[in-house]
Every structure is written in C-alpha cells, then in structure tokens.
Backbone as JSON Lines, residues from 0, in Angstrom:
{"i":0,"aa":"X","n":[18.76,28.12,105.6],"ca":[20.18,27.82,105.48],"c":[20.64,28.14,104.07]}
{"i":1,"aa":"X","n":[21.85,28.29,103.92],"ca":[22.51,29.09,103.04],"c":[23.73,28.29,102.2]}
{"i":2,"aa":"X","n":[24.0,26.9,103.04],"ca":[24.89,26.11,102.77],"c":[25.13,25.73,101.42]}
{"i":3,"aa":"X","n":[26.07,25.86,100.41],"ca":[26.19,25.21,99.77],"c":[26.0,23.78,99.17]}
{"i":4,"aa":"X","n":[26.27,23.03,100.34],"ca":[26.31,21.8,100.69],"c":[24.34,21.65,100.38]}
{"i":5,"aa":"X","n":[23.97,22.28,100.52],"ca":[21.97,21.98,100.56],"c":[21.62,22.8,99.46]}
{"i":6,"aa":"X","n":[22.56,23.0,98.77],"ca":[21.64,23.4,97.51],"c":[21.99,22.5,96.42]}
{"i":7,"aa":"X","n":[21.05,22.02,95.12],"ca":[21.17,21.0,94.34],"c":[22.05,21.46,93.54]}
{"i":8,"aa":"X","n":[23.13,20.33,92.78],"ca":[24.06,21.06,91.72],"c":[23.25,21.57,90.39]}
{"i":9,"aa":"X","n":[24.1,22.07,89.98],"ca":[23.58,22.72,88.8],"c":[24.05,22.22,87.76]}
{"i":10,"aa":"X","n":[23.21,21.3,86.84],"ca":[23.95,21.1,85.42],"c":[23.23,21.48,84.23]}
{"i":11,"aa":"X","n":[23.86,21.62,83.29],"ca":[23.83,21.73,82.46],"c":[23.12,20.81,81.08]}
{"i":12,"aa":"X","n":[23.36,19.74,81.13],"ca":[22.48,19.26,80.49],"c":[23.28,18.95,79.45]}
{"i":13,"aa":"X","n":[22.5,17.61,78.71],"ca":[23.09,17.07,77.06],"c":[22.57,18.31,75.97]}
{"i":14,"aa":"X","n":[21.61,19.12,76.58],"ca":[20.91,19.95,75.56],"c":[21.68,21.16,75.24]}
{"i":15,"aa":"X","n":[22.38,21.87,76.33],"ca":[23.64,22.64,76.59],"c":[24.71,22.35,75.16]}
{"i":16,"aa":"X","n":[24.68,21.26,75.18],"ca":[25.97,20.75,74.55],"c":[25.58,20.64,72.94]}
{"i":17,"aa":"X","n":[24.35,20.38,72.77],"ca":[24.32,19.83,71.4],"c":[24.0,21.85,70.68]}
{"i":18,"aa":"X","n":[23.33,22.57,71.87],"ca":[23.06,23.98,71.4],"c":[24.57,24.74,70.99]}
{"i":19,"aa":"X","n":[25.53,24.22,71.58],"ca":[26.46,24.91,71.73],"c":[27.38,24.43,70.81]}
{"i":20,"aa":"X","n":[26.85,22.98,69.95],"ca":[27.76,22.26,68.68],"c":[27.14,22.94,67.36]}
{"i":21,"aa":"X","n":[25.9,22.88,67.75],"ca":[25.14,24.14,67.12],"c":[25.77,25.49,66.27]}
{"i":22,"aa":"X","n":[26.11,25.74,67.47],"ca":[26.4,27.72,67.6],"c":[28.03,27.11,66.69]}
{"i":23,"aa":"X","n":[28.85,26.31,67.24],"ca":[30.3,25.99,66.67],"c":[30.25,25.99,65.19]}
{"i":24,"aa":"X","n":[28.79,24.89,64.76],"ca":[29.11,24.52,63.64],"c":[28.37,26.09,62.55]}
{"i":25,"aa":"X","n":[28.1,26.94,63.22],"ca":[27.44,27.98,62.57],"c":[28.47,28.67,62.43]}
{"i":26,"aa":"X","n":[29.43,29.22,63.32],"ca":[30.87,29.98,62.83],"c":[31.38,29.38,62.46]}
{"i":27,"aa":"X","n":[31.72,27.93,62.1],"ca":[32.38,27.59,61.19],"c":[32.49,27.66,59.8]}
{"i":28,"aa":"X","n":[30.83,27.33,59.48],"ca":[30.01,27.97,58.09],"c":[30.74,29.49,58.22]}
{"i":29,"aa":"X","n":[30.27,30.38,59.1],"ca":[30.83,31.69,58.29],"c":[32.35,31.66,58.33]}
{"i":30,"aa":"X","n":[33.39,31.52,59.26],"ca":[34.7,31.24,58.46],"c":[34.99,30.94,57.33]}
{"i":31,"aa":"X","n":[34.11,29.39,56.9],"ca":[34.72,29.27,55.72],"c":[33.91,30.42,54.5]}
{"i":32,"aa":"X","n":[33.2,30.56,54.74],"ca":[32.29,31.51,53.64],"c":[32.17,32.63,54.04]}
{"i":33,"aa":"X","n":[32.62,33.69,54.56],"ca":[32.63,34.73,54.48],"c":[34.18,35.18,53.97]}
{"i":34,"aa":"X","n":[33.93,36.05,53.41],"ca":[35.41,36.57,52.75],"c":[36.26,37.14,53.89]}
{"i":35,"aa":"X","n":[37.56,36.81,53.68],"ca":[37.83,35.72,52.52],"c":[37.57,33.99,52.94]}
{"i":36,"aa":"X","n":[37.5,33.91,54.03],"ca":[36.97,32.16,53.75],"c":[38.42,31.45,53.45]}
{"i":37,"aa":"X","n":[38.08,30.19,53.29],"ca":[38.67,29.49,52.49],"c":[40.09,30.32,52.08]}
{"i":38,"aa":"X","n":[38.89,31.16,50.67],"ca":[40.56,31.5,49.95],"c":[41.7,32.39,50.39]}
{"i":39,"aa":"X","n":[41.37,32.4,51.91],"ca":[42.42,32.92,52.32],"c":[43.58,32.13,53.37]}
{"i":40,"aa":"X","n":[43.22,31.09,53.11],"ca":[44.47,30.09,53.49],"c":[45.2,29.88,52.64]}
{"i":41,"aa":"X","n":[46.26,30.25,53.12],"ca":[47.81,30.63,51.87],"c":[48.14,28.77,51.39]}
{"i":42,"aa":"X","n":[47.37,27.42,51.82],"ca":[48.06,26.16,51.36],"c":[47.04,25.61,50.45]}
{"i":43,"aa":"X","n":[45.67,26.31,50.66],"ca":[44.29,25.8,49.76],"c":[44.82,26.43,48.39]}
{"i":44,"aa":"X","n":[44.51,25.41,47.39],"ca":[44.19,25.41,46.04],"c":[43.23,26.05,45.77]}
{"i":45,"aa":"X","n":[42.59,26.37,44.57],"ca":[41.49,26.9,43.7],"c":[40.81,25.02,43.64]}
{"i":46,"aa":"X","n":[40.95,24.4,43.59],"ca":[40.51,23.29,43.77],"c":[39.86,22.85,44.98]}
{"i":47,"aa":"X","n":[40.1,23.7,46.04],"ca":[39.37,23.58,47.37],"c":[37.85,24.01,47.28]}
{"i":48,"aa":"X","n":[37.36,24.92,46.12],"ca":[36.35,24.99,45.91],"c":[35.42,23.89,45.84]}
{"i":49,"aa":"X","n":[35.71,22.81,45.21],"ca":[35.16,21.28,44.76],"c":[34.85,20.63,46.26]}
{"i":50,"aa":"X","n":[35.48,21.15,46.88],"ca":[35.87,20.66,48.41],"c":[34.15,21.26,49.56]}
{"i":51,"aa":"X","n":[34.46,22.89,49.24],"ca":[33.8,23.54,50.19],"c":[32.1,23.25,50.12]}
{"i":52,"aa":"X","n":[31.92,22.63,49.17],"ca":[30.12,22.38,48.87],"c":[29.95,21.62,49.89]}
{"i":53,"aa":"X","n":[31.18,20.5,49.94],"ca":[30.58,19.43,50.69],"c":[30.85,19.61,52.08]}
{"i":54,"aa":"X","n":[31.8,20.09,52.79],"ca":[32.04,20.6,53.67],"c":[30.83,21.56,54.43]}
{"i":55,"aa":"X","n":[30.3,22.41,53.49],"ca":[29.46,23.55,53.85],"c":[28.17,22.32,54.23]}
{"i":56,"aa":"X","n":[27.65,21.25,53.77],"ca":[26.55,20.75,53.68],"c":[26.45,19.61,55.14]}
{"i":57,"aa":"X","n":[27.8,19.09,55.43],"ca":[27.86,18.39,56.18],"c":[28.23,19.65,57.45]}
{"i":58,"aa":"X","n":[28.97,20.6,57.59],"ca":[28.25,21.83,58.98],"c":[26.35,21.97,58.98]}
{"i":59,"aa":"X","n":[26.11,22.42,57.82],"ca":[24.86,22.78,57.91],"c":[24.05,21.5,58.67]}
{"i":60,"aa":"X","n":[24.22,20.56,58.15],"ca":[23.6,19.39,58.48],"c":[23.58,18.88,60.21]}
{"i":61,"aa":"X","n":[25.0,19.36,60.21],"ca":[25.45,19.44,61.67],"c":[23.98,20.83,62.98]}
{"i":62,"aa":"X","n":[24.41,21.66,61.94],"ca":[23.35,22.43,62.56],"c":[22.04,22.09,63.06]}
{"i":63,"aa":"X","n":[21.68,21.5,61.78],"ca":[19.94,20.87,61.9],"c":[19.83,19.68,62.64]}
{"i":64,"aa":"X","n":[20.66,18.98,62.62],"ca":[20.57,17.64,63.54],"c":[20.66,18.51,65.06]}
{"i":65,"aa":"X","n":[22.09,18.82,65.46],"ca":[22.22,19.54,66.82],"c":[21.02,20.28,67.22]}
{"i":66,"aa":"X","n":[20.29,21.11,66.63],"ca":[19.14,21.98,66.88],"c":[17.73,21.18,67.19]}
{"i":67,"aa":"X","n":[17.55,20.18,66.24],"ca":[16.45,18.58,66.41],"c":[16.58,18.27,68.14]}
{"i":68,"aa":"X","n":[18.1,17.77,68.21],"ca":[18.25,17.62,69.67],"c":[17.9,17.9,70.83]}
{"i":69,"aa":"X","n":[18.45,19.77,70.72],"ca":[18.12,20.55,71.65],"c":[16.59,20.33,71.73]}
{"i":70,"aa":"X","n":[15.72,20.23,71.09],"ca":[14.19,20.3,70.83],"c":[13.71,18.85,71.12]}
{"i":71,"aa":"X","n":[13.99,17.91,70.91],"ca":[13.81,16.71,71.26],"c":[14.9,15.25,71.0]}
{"i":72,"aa":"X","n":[15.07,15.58,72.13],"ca":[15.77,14.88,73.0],"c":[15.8,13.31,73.13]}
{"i":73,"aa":"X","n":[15.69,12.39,72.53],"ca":[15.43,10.83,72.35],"c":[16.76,9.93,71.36]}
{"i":74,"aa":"X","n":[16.58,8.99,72.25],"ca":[18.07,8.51,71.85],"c":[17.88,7.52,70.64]}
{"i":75,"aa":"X","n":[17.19,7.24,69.76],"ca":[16.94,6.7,68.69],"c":[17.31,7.96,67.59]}
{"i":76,"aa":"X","n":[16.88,8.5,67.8],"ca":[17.26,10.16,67.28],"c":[18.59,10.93,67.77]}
{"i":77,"aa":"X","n":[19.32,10.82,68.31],"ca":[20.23,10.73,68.81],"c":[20.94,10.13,67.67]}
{"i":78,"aa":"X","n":[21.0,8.86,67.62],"ca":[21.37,7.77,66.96],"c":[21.73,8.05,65.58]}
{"i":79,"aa":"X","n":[20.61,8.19,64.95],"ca":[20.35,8.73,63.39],"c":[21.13,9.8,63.38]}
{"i":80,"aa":"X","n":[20.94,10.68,64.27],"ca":[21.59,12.12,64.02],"c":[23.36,12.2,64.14]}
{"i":81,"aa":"X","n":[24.0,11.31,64.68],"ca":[24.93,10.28,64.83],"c":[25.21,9.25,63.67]}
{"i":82,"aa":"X","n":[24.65,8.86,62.85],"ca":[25.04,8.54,61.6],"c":[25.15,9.27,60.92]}
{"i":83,"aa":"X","n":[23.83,10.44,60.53],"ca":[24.2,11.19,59.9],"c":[25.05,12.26,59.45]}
{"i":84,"aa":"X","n":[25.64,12.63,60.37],"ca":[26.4,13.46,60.55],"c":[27.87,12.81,60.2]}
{"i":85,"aa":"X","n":[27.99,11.82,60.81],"ca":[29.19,10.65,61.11],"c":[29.14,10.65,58.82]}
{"i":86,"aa":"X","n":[28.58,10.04,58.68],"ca":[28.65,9.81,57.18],"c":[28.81,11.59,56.24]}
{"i":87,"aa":"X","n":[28.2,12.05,56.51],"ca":[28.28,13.36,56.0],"c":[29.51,13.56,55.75]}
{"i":88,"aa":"X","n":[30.05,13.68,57.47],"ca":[31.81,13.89,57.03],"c":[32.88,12.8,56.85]}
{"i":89,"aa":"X","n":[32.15,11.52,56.44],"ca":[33.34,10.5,55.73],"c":[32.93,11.03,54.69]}
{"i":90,"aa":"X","n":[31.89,11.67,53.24],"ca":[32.07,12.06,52.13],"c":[32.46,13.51,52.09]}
{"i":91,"aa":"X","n":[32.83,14.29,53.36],"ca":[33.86,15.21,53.24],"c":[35.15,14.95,52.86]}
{"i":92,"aa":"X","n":[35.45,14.11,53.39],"ca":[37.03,13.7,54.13],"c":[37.57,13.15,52.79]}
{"i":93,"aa":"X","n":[36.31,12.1,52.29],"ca":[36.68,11.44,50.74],"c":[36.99,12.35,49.6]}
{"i":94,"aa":"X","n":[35.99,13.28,49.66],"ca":[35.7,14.27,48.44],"c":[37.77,15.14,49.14]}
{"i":95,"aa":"X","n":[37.78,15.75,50.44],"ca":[39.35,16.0,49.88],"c":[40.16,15.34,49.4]}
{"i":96,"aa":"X","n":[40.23,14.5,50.43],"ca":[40.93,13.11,49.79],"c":[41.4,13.07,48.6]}
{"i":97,"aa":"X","n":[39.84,12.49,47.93],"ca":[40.2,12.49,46.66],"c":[40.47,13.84,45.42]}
{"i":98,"aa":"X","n":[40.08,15.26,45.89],"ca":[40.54,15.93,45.43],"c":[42.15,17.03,46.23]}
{"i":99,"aa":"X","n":[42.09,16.75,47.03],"ca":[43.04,17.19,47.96],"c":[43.65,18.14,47.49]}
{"i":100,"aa":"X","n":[42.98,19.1,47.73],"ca":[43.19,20.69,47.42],"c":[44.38,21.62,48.45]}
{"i":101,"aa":"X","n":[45.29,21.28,48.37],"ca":[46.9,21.58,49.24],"c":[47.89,21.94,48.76]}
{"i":102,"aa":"X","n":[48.65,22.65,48.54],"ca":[49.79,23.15,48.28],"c":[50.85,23.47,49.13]}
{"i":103,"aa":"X","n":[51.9,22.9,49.16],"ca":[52.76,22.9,50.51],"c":[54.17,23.32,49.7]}
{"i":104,"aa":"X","n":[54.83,24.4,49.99],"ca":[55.61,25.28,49.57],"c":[57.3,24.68,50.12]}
{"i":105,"aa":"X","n":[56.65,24.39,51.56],"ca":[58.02,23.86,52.46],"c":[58.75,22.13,52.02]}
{"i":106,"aa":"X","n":[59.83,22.59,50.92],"ca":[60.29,21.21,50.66],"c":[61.23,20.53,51.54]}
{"i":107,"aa":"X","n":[61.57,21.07,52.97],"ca":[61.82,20.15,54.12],"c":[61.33,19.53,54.62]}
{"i":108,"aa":"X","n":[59.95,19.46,55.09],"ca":[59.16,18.87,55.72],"c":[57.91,18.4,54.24]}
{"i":109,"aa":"X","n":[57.98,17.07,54.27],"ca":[57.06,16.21,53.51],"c":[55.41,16.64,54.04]}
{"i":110,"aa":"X","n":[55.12,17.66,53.66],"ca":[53.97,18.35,54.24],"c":[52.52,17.05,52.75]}
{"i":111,"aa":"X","n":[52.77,16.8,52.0],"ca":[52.08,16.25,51.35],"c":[51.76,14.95,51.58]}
{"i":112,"aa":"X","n":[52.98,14.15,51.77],"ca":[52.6,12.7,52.09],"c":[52.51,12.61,53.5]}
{"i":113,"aa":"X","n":[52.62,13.7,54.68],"ca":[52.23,13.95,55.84],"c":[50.51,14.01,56.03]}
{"i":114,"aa":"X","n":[49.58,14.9,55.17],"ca":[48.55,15.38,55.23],"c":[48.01,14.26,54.06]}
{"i":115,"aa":"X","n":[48.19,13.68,53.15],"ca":[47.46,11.95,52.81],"c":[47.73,11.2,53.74]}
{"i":116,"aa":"X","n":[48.8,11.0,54.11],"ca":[48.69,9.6,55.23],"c":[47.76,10.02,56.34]}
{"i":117,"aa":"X","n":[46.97,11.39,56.96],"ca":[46.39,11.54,57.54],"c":[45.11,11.71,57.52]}
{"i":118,"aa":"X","n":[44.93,12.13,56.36],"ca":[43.8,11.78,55.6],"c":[43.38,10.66,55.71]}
{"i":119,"aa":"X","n":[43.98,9.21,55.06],"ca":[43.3,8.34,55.16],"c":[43.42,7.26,56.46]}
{"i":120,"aa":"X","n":[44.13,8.06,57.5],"ca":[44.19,7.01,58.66],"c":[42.59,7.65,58.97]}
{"i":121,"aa":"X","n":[42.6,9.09,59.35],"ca":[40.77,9.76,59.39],"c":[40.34,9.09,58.63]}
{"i":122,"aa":"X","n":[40.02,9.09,57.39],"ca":[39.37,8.22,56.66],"c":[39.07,6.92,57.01]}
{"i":123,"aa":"X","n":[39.91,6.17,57.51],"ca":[39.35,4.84,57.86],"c":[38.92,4.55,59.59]}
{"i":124,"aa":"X","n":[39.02,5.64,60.46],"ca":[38.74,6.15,61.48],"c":[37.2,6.55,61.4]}
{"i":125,"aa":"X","n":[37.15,6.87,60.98],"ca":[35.64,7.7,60.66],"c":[34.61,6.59,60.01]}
{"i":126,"aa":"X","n":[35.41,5.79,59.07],"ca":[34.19,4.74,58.44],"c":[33.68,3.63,59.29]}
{"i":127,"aa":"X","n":[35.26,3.61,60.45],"ca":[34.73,2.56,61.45],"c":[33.77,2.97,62.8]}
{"i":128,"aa":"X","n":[33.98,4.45,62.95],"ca":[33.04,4.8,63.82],"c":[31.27,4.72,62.91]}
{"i":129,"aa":"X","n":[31.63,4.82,61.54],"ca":[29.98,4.84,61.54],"c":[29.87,3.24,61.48]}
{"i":130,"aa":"X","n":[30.11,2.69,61.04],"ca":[29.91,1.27,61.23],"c":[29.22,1.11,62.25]}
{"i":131,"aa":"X","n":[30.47,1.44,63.86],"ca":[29.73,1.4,65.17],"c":[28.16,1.89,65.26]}
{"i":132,"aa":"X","n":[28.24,3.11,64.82],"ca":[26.93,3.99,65.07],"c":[25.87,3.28,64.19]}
{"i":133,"aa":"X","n":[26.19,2.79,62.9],"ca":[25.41,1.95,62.31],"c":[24.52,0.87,63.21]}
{"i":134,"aa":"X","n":[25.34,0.1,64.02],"ca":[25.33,-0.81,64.67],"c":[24.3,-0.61,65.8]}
{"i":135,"aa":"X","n":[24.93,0.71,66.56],"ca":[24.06,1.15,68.02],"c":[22.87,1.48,67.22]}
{"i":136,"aa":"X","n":[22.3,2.22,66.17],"ca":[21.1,2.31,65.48],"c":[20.52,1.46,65.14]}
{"i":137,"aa":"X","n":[20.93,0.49,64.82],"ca":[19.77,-1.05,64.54],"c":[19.64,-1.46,65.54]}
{"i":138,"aa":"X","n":[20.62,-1.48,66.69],"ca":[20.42,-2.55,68.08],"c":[19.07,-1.51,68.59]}
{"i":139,"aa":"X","n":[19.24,-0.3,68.59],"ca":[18.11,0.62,69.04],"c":[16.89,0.49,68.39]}
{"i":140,"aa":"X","n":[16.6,0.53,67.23],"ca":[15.49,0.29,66.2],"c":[14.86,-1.38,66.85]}
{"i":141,"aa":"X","n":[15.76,-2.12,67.12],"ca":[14.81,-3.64,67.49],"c":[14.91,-4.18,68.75]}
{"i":142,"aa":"X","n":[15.42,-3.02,69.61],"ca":[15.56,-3.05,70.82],"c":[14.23,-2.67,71.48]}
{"i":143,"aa":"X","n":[13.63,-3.22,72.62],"ca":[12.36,-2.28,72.87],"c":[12.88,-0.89,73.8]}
{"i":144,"aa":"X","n":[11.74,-0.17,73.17],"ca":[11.81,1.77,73.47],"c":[11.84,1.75,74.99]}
{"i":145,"aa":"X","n":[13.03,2.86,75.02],"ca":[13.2,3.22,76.44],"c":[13.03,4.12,76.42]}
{"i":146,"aa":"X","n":[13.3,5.28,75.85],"ca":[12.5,6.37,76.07],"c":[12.08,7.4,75.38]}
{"i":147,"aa":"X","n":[11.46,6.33,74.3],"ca":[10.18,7.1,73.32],"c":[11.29,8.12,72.9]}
C-alpha cells in the first residue's frame, strides 16, 4: 500500500533547528564583516566599531553552542547553552546601549529617544529571560538526570 495515511510523518527534529541557527548565525557574522559590513549602514557611527567585537563574539558563540547541540543533544546542555548565549547578548545590547553608535538624520521622527527606549525595554527583557534560564539550569543541575 501506497497510502499516505500508512506512512510515518516526517520530522525534522530539534537538531534541524539548532543546525540551521547555526548556518543564520554564520551569515550574520559575514554581513556584518565582510565589506562593507557594518560600515555600510548609512545610521552607524564610527563608534559602532566598539560595538562590533562584541556582537561578532556573541554570533560566534552562537555558532559553537548551536553546533554542540546538533552533536549532542541533552537538555542540561541545552540549558547552559541557553544561558550562554542569553548573557552574551545582554553584554551586546549593554555595550550599545551604553555606547550607542546611531545617528538619525530625520528630525521629525524622534528616531533617538525611539531606539534608547528600546534598547532598554530589550535590555531588561533579556536580563529577565536569563534569570529564567538561570533558574531552569539549577532546577536541572539538582534535579535527577533524565536524559544524561
């Protein structure tokens, strides 16, 4: 038989997903770093430089965690890789923040106190998700292992 109906679905998998955050966070690295990168957004400062180290470190980081995943698969690790990442980019977000490398040309639209107030609503968005993840990582660490 030939039925659709009798053949098993096909998925894809959590591994699918973390390969493919992977591959995202790798063109993202070359966007911003390949020329022109960065300095070719007509609102970035020369001050966005101060910016891109940390940015570049928290993708990369993204990479190596996502890639760990694909390879082994365990939700304690999971977890970690989920903080880490999670924290990486609250000292992105801070480092613009606090250097906030923007230039906004258009004096109709409050493009400055638009992009801080958004900044730090992310900003405090982001510190409370790692908190959470903080949280699911210790309950996991003294929780007994489910699956190794």
């Amino acid at each position: 038989m030939t039925s659709t109906a009798m053949r098993p679905a096909v998925t894809t998998g959590p591994r699918t997903g973390y390969l493919t955050a992977a591959m995202l966070d790798v063109v993202l690295l070359v966007l911003v770093n390949v020329s022109p990168g960065w300095r070719g957004v007509p609102f970035l400062t020369g001050a966005a430089e101060d910016v891109v180290v940390w940015v570049d470190a928290g993708l990369a980081l993204g990479v190596v965690v996502n890639l760990v995943h694909v390879l082994f698969l365990r939700r304690r690790l999971v977890l970690l890789g989920d903080v880490l990442t999670t924290a990486a980019a609250l000292v992105s977000l801070t480092v613009v923040r606090a250097v906030f490398p923007f230039r906004f040309d258009d004096a109709q639209i409050p493009w400055t106190v638009i992009t801080r107030t958004t900044l730090t609503i992310v900003v405090v968005a982001v510190s409370i998700a790692l908190l959470v993840q903080l949280v699911k990582l210790l309950h996991a660490l003294v929780a007994p292992e489910v699956d190794a």
